[in-house]
mmCIF file of the N, C-alpha and C atoms, coordinates in Angstrom:
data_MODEL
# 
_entry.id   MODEL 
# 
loop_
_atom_site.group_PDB 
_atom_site.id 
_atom_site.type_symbol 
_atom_site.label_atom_id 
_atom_site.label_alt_id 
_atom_site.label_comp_id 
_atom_site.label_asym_id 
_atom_site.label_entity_id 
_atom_site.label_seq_id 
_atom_site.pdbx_PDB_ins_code 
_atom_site.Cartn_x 
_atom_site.Cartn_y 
_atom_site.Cartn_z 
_atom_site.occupancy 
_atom_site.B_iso_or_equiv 
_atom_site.pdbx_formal_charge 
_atom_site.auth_seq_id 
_atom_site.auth_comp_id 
_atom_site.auth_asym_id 
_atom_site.auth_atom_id 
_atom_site.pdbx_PDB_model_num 
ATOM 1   N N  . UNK A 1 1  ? 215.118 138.286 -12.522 1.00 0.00 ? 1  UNK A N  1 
ATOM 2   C CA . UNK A 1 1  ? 213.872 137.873 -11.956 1.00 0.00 ? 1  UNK A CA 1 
ATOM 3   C C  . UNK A 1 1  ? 213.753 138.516 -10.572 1.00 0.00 ? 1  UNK A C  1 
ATOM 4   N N  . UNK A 1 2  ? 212.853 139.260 -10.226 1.00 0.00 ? 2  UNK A N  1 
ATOM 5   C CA . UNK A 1 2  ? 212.165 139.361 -8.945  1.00 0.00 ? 2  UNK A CA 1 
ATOM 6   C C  . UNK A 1 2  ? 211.023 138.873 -8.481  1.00 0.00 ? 2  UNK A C  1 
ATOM 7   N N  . UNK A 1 3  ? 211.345 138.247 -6.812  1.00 0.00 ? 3  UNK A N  1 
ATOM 8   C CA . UNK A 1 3  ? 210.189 137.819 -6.433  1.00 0.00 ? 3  UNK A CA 1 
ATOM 9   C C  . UNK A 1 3  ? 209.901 138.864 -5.027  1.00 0.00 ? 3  UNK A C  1 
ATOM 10  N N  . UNK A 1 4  ? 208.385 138.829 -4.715  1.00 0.00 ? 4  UNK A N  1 
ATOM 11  C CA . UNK A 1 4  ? 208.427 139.983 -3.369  1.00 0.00 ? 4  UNK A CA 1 
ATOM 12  C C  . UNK A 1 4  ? 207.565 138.834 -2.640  1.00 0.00 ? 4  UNK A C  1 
ATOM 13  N N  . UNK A 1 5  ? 208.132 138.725 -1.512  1.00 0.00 ? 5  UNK A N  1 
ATOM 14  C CA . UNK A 1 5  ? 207.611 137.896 -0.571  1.00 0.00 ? 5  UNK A CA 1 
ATOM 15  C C  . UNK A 1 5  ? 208.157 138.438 0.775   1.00 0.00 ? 5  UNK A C  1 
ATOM 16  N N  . UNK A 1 6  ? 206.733 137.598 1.681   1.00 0.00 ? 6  UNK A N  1 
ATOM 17  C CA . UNK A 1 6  ? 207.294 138.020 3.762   1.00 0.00 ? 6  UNK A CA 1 
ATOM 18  C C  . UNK A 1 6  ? 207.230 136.478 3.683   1.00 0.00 ? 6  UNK A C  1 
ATOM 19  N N  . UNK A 1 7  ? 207.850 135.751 3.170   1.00 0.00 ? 7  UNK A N  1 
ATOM 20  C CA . UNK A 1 7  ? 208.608 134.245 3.678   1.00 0.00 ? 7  UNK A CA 1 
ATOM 21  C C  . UNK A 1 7  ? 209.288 133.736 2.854   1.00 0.00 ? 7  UNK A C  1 
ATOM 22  N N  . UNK A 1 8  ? 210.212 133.560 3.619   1.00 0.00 ? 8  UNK A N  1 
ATOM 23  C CA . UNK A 1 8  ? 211.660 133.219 3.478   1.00 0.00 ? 8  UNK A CA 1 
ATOM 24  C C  . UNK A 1 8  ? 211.952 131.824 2.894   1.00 0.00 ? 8  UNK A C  1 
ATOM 25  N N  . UNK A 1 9  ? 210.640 131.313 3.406   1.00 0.00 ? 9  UNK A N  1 
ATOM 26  C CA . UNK A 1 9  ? 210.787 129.709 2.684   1.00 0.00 ? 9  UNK A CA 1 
ATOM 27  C C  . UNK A 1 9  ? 210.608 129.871 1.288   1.00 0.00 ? 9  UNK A C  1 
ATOM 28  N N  . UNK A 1 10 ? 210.451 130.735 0.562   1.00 0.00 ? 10 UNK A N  1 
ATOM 29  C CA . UNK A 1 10 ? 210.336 130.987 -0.800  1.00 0.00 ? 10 UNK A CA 1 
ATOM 30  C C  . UNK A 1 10 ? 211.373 131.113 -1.742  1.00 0.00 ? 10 UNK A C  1 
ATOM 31  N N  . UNK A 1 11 ? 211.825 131.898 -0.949  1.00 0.00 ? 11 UNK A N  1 
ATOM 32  C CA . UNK A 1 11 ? 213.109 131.798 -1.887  1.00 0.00 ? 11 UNK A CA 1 
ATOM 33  C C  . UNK A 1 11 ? 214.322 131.044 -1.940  1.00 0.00 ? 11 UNK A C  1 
ATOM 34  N N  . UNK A 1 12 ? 214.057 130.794 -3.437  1.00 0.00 ? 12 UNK A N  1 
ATOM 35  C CA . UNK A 1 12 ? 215.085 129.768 -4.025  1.00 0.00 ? 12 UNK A CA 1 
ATOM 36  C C  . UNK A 1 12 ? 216.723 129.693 -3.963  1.00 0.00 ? 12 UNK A C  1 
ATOM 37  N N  . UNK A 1 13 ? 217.430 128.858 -4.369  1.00 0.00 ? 13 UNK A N  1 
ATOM 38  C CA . UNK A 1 13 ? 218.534 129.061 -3.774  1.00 0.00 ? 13 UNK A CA 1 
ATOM 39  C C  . UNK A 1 13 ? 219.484 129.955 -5.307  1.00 0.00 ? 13 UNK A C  1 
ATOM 40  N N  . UNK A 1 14 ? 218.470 130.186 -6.291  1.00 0.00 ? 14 UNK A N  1 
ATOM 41  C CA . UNK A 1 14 ? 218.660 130.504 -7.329  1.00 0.00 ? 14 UNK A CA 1 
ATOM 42  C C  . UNK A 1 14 ? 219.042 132.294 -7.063  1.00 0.00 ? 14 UNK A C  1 
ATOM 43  N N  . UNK A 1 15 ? 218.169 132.600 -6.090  1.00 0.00 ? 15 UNK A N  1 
ATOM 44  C CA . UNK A 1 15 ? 218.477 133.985 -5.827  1.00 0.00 ? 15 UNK A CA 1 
ATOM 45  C C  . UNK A 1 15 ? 219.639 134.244 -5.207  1.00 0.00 ? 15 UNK A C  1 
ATOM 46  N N  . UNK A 1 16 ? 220.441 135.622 -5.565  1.00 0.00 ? 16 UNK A N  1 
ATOM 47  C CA . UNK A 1 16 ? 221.677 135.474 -4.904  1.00 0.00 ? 16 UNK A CA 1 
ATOM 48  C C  . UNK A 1 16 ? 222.064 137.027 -4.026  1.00 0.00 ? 16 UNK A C  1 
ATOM 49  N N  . UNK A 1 17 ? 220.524 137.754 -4.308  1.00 0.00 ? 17 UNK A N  1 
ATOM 50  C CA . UNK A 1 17 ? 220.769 138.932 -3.393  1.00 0.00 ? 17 UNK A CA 1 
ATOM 51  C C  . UNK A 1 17 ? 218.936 138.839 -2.758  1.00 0.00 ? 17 UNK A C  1 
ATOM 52  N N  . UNK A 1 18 ? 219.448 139.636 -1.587  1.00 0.00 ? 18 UNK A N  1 
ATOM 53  C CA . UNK A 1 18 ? 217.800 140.424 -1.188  1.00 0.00 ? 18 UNK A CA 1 
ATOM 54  C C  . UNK A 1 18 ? 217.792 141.662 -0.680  1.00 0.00 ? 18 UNK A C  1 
ATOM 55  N N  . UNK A 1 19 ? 216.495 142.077 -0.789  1.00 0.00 ? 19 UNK A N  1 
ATOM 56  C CA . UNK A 1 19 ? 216.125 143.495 -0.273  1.00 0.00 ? 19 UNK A CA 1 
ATOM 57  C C  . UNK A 1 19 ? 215.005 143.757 0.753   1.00 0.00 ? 19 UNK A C  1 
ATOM 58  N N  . UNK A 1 20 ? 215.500 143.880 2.087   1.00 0.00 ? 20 UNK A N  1 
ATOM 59  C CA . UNK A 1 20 ? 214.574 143.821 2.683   1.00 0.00 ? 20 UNK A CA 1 
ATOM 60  C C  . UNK A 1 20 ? 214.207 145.314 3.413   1.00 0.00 ? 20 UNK A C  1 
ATOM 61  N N  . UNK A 1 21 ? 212.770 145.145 3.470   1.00 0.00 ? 21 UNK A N  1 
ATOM 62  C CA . UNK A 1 21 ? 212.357 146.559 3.608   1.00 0.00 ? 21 UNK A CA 1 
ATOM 63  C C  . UNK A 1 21 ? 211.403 146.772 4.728   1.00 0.00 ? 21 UNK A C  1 
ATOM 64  N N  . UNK A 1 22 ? 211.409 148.075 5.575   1.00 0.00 ? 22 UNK A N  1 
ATOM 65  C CA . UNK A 1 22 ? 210.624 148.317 6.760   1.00 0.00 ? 22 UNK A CA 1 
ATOM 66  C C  . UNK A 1 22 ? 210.301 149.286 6.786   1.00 0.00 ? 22 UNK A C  1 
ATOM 67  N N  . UNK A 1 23 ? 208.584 149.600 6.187   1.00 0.00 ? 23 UNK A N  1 
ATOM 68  C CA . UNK A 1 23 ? 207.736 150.825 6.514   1.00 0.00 ? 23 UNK A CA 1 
ATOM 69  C C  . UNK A 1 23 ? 208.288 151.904 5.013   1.00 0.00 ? 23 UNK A C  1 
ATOM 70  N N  . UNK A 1 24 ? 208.487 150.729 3.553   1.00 0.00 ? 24 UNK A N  1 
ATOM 71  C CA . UNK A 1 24 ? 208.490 151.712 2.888   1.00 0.00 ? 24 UNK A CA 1 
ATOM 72  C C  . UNK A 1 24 ? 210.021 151.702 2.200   1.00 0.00 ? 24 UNK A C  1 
ATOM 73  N N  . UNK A 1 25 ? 211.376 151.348 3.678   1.00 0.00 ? 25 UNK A N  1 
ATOM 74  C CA . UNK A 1 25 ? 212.153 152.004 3.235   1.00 0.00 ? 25 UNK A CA 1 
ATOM 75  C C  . UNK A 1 25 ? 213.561 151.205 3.513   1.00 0.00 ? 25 UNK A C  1 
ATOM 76  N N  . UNK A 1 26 ? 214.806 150.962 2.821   1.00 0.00 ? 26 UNK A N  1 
ATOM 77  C CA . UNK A 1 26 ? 215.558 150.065 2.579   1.00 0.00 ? 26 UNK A CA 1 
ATOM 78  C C  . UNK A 1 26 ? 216.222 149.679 4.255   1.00 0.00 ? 26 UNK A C  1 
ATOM 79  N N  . UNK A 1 27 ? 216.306 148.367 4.887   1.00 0.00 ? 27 UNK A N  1 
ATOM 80  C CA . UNK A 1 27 ? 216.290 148.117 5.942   1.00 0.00 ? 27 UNK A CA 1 
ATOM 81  C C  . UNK A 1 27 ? 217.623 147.505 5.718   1.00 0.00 ? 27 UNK A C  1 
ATOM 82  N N  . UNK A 1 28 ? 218.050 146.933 4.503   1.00 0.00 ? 28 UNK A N  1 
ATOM 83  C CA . UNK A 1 28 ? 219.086 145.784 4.231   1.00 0.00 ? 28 UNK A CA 1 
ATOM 84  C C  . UNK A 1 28 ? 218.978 145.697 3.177   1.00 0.00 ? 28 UNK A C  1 
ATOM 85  N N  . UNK A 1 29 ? 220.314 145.358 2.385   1.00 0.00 ? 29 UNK A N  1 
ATOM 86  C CA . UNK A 1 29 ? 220.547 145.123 1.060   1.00 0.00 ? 29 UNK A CA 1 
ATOM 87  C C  . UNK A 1 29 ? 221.706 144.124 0.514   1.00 0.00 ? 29 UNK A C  1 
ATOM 88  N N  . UNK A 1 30 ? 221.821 143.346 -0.356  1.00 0.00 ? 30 UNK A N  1 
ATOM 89  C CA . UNK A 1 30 ? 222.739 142.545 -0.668  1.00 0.00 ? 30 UNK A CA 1 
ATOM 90  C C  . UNK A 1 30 ? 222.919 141.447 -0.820  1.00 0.00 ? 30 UNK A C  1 
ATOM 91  N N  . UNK A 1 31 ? 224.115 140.575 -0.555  1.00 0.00 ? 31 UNK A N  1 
ATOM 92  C CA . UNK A 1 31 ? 224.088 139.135 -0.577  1.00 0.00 ? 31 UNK A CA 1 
ATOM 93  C C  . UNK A 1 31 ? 223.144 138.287 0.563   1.00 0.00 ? 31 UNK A C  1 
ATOM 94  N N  . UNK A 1 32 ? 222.409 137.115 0.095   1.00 0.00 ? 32 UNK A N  1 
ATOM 95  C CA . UNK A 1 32 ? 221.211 136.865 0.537   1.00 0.00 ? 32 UNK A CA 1 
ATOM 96  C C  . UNK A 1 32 ? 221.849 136.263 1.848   1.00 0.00 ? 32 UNK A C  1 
ATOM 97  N N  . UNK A 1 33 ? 222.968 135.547 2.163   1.00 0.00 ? 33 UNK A N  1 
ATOM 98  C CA . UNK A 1 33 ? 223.410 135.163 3.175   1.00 0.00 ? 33 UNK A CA 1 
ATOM 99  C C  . UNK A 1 33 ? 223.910 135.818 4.358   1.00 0.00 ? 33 UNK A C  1 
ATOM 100 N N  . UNK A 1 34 ? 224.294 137.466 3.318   1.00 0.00 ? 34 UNK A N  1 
ATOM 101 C CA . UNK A 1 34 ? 224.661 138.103 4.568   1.00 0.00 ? 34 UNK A CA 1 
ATOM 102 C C  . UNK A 1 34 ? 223.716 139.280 4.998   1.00 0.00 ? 34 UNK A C  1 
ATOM 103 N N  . UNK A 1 35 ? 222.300 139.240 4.348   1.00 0.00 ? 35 UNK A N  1 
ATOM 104 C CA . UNK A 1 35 ? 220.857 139.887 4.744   1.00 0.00 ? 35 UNK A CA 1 
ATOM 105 C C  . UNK A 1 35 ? 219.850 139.090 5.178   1.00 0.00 ? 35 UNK A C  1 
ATOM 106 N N  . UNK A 1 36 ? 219.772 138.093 4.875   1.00 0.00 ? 36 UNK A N  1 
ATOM 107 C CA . UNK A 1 36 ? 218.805 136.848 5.429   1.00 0.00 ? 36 UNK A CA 1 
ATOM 108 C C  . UNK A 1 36 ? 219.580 136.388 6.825   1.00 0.00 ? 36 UNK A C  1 
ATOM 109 N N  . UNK A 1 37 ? 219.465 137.401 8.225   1.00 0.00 ? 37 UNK A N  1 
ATOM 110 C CA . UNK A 1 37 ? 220.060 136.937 9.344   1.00 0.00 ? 37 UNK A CA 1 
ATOM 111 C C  . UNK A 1 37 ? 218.829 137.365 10.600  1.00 0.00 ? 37 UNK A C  1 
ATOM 112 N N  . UNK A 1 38 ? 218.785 136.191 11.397  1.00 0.00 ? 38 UNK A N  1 
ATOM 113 C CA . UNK A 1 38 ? 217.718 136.529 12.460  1.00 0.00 ? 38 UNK A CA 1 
ATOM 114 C C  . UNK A 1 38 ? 218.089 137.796 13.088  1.00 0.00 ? 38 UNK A C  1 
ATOM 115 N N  . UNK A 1 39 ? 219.165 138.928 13.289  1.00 0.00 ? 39 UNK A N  1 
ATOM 116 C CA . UNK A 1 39 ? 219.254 139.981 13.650  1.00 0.00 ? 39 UNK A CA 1 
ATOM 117 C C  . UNK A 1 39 ? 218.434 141.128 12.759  1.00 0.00 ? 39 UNK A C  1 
ATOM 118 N N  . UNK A 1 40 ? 218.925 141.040 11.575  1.00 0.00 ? 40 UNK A N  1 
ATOM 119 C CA . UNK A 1 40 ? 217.846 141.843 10.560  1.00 0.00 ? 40 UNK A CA 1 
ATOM 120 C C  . UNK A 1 40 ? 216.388 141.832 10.415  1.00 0.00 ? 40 UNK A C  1 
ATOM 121 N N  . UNK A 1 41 ? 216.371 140.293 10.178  1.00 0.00 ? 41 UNK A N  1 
ATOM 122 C CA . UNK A 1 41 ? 214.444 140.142 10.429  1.00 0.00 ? 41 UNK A CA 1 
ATOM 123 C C  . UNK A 1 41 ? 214.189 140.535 11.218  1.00 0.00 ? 41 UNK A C  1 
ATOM 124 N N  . UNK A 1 42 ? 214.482 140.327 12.658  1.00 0.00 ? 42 UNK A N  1 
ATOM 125 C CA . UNK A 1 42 ? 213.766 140.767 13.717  1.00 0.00 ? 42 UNK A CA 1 
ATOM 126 C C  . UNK A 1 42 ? 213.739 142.059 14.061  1.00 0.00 ? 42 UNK A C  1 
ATOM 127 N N  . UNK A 1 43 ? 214.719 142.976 13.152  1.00 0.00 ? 43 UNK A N  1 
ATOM 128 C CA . UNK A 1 43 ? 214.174 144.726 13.159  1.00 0.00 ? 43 UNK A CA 1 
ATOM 129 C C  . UNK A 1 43 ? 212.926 144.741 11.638  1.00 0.00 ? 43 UNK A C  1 
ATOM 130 N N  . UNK A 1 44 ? 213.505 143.851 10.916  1.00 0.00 ? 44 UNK A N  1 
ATOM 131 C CA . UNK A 1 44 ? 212.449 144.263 9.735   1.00 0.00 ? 44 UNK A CA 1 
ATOM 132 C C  . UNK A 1 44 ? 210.644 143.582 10.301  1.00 0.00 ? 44 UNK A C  1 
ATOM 133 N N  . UNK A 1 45 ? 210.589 142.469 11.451  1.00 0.00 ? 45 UNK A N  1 
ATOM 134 C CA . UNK A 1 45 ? 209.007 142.335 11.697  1.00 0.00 ? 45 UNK A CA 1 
ATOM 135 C C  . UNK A 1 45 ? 208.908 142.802 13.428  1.00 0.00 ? 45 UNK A C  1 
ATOM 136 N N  . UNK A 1 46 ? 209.800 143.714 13.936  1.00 0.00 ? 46 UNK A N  1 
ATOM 137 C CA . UNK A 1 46 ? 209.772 143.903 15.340  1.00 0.00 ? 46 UNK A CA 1 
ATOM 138 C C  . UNK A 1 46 ? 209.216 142.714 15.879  1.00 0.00 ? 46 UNK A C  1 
ATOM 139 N N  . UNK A 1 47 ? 209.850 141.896 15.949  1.00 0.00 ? 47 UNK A N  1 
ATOM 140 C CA . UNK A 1 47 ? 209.431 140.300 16.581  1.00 0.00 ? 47 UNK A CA 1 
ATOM 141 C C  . UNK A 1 47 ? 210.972 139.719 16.644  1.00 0.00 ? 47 UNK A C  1 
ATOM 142 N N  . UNK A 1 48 ? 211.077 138.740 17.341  1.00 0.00 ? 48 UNK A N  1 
ATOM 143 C CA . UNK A 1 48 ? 212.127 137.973 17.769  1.00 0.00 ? 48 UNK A CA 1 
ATOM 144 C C  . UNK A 1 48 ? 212.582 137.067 16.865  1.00 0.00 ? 48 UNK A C  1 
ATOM 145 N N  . UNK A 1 49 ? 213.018 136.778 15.570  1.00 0.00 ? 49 UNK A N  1 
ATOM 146 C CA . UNK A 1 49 ? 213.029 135.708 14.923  1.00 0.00 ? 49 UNK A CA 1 
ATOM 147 C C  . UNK A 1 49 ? 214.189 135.198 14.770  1.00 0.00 ? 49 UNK A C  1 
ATOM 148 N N  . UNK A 1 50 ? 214.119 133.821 14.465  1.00 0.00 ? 50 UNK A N  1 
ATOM 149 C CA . UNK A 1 50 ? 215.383 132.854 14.082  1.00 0.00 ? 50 UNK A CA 1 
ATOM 150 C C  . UNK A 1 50 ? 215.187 132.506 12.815  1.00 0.00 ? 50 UNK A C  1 
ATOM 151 N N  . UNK A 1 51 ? 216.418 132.584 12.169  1.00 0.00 ? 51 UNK A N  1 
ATOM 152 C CA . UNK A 1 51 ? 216.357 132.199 11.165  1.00 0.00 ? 51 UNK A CA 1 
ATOM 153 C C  . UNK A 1 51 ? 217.508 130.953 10.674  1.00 0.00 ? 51 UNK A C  1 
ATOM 154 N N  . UNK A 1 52 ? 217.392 129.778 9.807   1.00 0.00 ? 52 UNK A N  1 
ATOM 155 C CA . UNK A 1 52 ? 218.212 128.697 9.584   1.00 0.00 ? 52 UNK A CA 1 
ATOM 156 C C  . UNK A 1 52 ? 218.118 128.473 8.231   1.00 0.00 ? 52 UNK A C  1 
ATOM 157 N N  . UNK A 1 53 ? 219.152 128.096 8.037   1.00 0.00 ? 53 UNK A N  1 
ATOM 158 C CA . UNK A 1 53 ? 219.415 128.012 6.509   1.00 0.00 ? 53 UNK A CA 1 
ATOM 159 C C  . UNK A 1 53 ? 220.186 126.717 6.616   1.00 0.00 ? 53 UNK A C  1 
ATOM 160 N N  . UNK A 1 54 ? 219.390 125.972 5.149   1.00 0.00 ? 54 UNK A N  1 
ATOM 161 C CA . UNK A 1 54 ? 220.065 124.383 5.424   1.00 0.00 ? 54 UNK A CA 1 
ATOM 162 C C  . UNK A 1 54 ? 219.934 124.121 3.245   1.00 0.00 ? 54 UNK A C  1 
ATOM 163 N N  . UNK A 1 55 ? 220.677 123.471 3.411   1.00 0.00 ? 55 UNK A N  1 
ATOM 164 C CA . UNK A 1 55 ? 220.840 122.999 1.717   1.00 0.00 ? 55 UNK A CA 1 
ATOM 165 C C  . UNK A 1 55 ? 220.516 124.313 0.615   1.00 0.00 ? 55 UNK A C  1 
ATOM 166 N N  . UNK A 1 56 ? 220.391 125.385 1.285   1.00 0.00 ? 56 UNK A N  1 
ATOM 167 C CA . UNK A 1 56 ? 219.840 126.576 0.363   1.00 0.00 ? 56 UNK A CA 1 
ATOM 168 C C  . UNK A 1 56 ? 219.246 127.596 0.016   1.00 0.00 ? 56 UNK A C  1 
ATOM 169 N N  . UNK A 1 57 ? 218.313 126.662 1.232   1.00 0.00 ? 57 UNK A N  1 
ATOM 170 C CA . UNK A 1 57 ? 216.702 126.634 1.337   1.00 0.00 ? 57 UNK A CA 1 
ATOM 171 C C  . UNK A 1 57 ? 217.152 126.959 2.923   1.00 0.00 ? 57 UNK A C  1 
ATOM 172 N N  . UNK A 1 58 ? 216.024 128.445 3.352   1.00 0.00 ? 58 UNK A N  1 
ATOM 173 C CA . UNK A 1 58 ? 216.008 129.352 4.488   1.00 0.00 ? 58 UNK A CA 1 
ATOM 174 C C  . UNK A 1 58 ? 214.470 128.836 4.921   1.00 0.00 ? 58 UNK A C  1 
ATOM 175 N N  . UNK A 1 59 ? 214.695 128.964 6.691   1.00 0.00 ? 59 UNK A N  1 
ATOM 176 C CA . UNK A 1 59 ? 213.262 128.887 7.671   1.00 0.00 ? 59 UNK A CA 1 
ATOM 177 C C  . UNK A 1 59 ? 213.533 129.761 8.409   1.00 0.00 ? 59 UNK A C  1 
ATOM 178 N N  . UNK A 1 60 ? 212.418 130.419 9.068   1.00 0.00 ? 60 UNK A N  1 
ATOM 179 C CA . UNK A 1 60 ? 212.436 131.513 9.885   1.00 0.00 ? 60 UNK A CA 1 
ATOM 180 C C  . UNK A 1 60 ? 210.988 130.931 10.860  1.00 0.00 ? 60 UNK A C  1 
ATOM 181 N N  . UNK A 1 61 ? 211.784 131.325 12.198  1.00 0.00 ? 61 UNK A N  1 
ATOM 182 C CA . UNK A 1 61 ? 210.683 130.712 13.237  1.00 0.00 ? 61 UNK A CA 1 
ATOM 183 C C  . UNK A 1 61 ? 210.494 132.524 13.969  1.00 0.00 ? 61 UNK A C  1 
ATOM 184 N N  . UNK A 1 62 ? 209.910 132.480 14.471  1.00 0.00 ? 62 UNK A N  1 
ATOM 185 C CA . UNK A 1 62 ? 209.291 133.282 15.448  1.00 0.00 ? 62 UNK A CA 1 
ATOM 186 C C  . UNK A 1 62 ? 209.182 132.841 17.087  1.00 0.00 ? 62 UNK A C  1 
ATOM 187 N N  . UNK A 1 63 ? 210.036 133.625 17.731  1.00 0.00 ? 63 UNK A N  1 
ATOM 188 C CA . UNK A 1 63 ? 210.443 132.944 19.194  1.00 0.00 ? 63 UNK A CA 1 
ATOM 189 C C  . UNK A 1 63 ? 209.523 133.778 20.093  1.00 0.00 ? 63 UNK A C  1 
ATOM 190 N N  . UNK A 1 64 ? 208.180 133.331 21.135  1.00 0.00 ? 64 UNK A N  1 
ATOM 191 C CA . UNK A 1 64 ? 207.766 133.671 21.988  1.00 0.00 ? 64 UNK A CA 1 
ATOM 192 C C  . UNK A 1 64 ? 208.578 134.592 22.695  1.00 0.00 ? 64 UNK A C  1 
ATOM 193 N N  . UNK A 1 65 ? 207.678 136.131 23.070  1.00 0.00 ? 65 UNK A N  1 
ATOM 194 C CA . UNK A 1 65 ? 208.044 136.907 24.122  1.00 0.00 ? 65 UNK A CA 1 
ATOM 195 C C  . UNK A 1 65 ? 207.846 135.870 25.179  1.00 0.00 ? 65 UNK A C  1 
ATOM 196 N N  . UNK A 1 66 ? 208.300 136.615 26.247  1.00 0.00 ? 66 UNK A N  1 
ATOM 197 C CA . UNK A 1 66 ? 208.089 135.563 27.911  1.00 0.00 ? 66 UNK A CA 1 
ATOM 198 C C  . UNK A 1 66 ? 206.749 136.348 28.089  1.00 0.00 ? 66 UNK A C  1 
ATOM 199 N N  . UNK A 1 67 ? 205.582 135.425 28.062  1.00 0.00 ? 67 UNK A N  1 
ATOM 200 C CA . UNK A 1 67 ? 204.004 135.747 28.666  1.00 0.00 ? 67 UNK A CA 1 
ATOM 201 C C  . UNK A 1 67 ? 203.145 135.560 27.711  1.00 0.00 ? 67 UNK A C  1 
ATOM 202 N N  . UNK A 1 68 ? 203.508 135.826 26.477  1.00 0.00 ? 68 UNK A N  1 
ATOM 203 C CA . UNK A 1 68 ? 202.719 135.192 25.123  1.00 0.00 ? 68 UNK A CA 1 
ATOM 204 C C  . UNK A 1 68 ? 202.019 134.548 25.659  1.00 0.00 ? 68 UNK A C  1 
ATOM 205 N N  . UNK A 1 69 ? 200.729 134.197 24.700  1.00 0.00 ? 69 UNK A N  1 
ATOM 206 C CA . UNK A 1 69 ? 199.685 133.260 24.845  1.00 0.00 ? 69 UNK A CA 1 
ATOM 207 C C  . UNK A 1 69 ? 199.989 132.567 23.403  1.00 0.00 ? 69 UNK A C  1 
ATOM 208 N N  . UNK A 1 70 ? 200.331 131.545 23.418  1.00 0.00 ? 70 UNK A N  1 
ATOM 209 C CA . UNK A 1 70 ? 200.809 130.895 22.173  1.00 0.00 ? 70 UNK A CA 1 
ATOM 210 C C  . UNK A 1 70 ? 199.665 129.778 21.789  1.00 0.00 ? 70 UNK A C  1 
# 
């Protein structure tokens, strides 16, 4: 089964790899725990993100630059 999604809250804990991609082209590959990391996202959406993983099930926040208008 493949699913293609830009959120993380989607995927199930059923999945056991991902592929994440930037501008086309393979950014990260592999086990979902050790590619689903706020260092990776935040080159794959050039944004600052955190990411937490709890029972399975992944959240990804987005952390204000300093001056944002939030």
């Amino acid at each position: 089964m493949i699913l293609a999604t830009h959120h993380v809250e989607e995927i199930v804990p059923a999945f056991t790899h991902v592929l994440v991609l930037k501008g086309g082209r393979v950014l990260a590959a592999g086990e979902k725990g050790k590619v689903l990391t706020s260092r990776i996202l935040s080159k794959a959406f050039a944004a600052v993100i955190r990411v937490r993983q709890q029972r399975g099930r992944y959240e990804l926040s987005v952390v204000p630059r300093a001056g944002a208008v939030v």
